[in-house]
RODO-2510 file (C-alpha; in nm, 4 decimals, decimal comma):
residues 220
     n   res          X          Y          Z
     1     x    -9,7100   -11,2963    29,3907
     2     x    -9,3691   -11,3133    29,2244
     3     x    -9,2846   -11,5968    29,0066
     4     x    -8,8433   -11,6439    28,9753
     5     x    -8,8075   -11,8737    28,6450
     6     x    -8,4487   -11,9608    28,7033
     7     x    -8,5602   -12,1663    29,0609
     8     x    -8,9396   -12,1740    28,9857
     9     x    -9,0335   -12,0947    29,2328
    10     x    -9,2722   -11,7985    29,4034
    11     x    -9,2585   -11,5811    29,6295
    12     x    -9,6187   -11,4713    29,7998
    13     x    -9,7429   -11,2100    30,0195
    14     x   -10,0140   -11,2933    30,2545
    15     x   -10,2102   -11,0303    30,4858
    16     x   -10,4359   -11,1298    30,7660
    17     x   -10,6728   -10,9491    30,9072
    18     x   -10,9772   -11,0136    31,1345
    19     x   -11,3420   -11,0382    30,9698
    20     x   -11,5018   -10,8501    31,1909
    21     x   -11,2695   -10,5651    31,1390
    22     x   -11,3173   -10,5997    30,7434
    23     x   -11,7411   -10,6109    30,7815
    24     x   -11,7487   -10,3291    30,9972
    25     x   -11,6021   -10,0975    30,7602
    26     x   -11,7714   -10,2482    30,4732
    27     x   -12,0528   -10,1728    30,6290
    28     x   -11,9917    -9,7973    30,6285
    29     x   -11,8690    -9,7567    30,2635
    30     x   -12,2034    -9,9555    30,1781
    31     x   -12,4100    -9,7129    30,3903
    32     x   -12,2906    -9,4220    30,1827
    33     x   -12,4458    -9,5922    29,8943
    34     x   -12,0913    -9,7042    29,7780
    35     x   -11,9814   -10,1049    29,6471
    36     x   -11,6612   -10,2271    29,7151
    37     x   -11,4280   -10,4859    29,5161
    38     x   -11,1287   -10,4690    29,6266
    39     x   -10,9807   -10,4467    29,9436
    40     x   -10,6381   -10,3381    30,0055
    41     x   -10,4006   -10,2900    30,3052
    42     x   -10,2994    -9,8957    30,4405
    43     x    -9,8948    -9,9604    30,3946
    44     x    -9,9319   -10,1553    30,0807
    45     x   -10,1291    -9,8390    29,9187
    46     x    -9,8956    -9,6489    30,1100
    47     x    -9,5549    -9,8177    29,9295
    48     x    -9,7551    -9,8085    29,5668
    49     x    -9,7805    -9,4631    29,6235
    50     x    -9,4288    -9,3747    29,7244
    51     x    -9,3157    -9,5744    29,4203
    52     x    -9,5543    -9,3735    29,1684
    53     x    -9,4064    -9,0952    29,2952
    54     x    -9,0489    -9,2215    29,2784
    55     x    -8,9968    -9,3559    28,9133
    56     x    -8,6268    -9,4124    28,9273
    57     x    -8,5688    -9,5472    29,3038
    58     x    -8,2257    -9,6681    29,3851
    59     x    -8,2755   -10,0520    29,3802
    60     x    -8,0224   -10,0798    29,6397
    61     x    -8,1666    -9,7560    29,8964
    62     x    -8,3220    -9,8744    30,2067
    63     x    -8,6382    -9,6478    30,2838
    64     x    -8,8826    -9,6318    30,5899
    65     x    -9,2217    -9,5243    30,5232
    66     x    -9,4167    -9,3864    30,8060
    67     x    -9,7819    -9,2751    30,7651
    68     x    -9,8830    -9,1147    31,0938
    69     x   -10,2194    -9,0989    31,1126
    70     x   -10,5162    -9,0150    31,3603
    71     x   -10,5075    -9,3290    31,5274
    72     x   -10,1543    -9,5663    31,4187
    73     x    -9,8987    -9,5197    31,2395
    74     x    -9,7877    -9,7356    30,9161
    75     x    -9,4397    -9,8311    30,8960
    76     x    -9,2928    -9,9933    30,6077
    77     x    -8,9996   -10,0903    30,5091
    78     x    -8,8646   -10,1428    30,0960
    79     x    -8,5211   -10,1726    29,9404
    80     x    -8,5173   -10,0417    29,5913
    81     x    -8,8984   -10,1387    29,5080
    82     x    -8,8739   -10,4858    29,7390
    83     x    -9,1173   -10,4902    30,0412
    84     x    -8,8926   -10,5851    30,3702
    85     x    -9,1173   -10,5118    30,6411
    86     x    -9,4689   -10,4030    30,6962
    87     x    -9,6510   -10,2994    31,0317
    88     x    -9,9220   -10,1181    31,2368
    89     x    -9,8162    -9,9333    31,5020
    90     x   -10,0893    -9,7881    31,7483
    91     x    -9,9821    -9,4713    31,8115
    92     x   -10,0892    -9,2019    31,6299
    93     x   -10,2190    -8,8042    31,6324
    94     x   -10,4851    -8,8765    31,8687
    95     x   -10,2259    -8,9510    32,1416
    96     x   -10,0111    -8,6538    32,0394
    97     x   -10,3445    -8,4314    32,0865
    98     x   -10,4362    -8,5676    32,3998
    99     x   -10,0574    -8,5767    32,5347
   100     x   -10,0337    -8,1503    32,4338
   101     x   -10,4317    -8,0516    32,5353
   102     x   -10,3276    -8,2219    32,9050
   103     x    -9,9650    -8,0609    32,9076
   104     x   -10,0706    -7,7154    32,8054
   105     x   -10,4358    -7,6495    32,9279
   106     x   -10,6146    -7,6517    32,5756
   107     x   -10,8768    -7,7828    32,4074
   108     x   -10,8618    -8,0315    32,1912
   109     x   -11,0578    -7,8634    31,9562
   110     x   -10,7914    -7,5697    31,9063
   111     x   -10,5145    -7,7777    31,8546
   112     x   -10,4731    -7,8058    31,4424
   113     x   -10,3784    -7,4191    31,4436
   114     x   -10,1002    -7,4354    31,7424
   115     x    -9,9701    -7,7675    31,6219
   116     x    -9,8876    -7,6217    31,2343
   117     x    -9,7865    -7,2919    31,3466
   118     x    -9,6332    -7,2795    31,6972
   119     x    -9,4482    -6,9525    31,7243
   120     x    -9,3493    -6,9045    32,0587
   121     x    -9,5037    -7,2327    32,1936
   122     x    -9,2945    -7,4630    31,9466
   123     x    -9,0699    -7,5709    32,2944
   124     x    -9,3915    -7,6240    32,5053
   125     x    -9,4943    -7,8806    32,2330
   126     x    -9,1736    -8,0633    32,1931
   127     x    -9,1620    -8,1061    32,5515
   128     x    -9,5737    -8,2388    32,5636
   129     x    -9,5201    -8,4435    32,2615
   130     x    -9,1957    -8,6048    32,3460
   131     x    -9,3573    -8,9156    32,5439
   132     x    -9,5319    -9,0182    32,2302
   133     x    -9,1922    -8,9539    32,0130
   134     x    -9,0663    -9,1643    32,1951
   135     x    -9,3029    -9,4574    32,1962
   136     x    -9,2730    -9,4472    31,8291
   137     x    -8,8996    -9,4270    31,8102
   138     x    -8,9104    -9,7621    32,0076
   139     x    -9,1073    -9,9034    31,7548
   140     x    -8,9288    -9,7501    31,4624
   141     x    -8,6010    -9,8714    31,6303
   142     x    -8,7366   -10,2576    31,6789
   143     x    -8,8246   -10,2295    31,3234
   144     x    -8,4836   -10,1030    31,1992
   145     x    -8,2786   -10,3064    31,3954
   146     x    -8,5088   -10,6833    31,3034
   147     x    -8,4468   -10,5522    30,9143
   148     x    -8,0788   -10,5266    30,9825
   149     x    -8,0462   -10,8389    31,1216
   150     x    -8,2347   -10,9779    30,8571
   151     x    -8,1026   -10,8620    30,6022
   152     x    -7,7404   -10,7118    30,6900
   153     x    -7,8375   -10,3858    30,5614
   154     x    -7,8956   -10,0509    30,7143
   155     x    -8,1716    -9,7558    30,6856
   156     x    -8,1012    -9,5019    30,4597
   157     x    -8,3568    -9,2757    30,4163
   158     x    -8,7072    -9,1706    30,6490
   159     x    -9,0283    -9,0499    30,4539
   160     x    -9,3192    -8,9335    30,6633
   161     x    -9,6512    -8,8563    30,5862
   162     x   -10,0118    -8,8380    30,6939
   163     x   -10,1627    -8,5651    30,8540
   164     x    -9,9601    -8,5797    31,1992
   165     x    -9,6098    -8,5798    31,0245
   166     x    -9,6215    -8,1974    31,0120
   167     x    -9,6368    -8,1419    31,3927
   168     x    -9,3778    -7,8952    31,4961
   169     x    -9,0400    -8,0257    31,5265
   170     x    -9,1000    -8,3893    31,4320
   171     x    -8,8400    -8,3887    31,1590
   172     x    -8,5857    -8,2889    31,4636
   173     x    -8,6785    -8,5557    31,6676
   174     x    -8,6095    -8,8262    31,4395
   175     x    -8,2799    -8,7110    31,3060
   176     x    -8,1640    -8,6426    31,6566
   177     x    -8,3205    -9,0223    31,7316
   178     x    -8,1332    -9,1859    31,4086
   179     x    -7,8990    -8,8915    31,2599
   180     x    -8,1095    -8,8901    30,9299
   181     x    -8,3458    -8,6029    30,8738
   182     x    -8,6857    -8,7415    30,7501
   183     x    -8,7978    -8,6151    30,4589
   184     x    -9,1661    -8,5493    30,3746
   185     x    -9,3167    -8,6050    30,0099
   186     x    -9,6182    -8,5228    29,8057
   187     x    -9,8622    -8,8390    29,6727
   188     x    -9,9783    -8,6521    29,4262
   189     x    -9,6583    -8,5386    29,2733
   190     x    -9,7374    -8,7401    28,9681
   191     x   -10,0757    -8,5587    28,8973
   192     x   -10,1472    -8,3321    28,6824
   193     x   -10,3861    -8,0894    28,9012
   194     x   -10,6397    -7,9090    28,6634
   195     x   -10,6678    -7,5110    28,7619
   196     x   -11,0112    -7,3657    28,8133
   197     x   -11,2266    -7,2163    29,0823
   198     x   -11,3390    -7,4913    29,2129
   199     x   -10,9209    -7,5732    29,2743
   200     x   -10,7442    -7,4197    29,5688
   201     x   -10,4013    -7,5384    29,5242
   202     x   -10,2522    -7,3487    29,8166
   203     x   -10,4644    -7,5309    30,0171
   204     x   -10,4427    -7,8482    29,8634
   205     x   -10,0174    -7,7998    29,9100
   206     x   -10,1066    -7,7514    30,3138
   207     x   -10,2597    -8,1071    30,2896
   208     x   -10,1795    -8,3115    30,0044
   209     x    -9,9122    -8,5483    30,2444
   210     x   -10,2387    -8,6520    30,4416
   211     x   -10,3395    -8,8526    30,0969
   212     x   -10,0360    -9,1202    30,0727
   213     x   -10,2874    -9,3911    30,1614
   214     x   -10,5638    -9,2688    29,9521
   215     x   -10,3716    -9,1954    29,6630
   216     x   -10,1936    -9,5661    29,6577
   217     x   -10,6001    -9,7058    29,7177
   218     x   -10,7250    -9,5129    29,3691
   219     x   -10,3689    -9,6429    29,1897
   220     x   -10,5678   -10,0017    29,2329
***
């Protein structure tokens, strides 16, 4: 809730969601012996996360946030530290997984490895994976082009994260799809990460852009 004193008036964000949906994973947390107080929404942790990590954001910059994870993607989008557009898209790494294991003949299971680190396979993957780019661009491209016309404004900048943004030449398929290279970015950029044995930072590195969500959930 925002409060403007000049025209008193307020400006408030509502999110609906179904109560099922809300009890059943309530119900999980609980099982683990866990209580819960507050409950948050994925691209609204995501965007308090981004901002954490981006102190001095150009109030005027229009940025799309897109948290690909296992099973949809967030998309968000802000000007300067303003919240524009928010929504779930249902695509995510699970259709990219199932889209390469049919394409090339492999498991599932032995995915993660090829998916990080191609080689000679990285064209194989593009090709396999290039059905579900495209679904998302759609919805990427609706997104963009109702923010526009809402607001008269256009994208500047892409940020990806979640685990899925690091399959092989996703950054090239967005900047061929809207001529601006997505950039990824680290949630815990802001965090001072204590050394020790129990610490491996390499491979934190390799997966600290799958933590945008949970990162903007512990800033609560």
């Amino acid at each position: 809730m925002k409060k403007d004193d000049k025209t008193n008036k307020l400006d408030i964000l509502l999110a609906a969601v179904k109560k099922d949906y809300i009890e059943e994973r309530l119900k999980l947390v609980e099982s683990a012996g866990y209580s819960i107080n507050v409950v948050d929404v994925d691209s609204f942790a995501l965007i308090n996360s981004f901002l954490r990590n981006r102190p001095h954001i150009d109030s005027d910059k229009t940025t799309v946030l897109l948290n690909i994870g296992a099973a949809l993607t967030n998309l968000s989008i802000i000007r300067g530290e303003t919240i524009c557009l928010v929504r779930d898209v249902m695509i995510g790494g699970n259709d990219f997984d199932n889209a390469i294991s049919k394409s090339l003949g492999i498991d599932i299971g032995s995915l993660e490895e090829l998916k990080s680190s191609p080689r000679e396979r990285l064209q194989d993957i593009i090709v396999a994976a290039k059905p579900i780019y495209n679904n998302i661009l759609d919805e990427v491209r609706l997104s963009c082009s109702y923010y526009e016309n809402q607001c008269g404004r256009n994208v500047d900048e892409f940020y990806m994260s979640g685990g899925n943004a690091l399959l092989a030449g996703s950054e090239e398929v967005f900047q061929e799809a809207f001529g601006i290279k997505p950039s990824l970015w680290n949630p815990m950029q802001f965090l001072e990460i204590s050394s020790g044995p129990r610490i491996d930072k390499v491979l934190l590195d390799s997966v600290n852009n799958s933590f945008a969500v949970a990162v903007g959930l512990a800033l609560r």
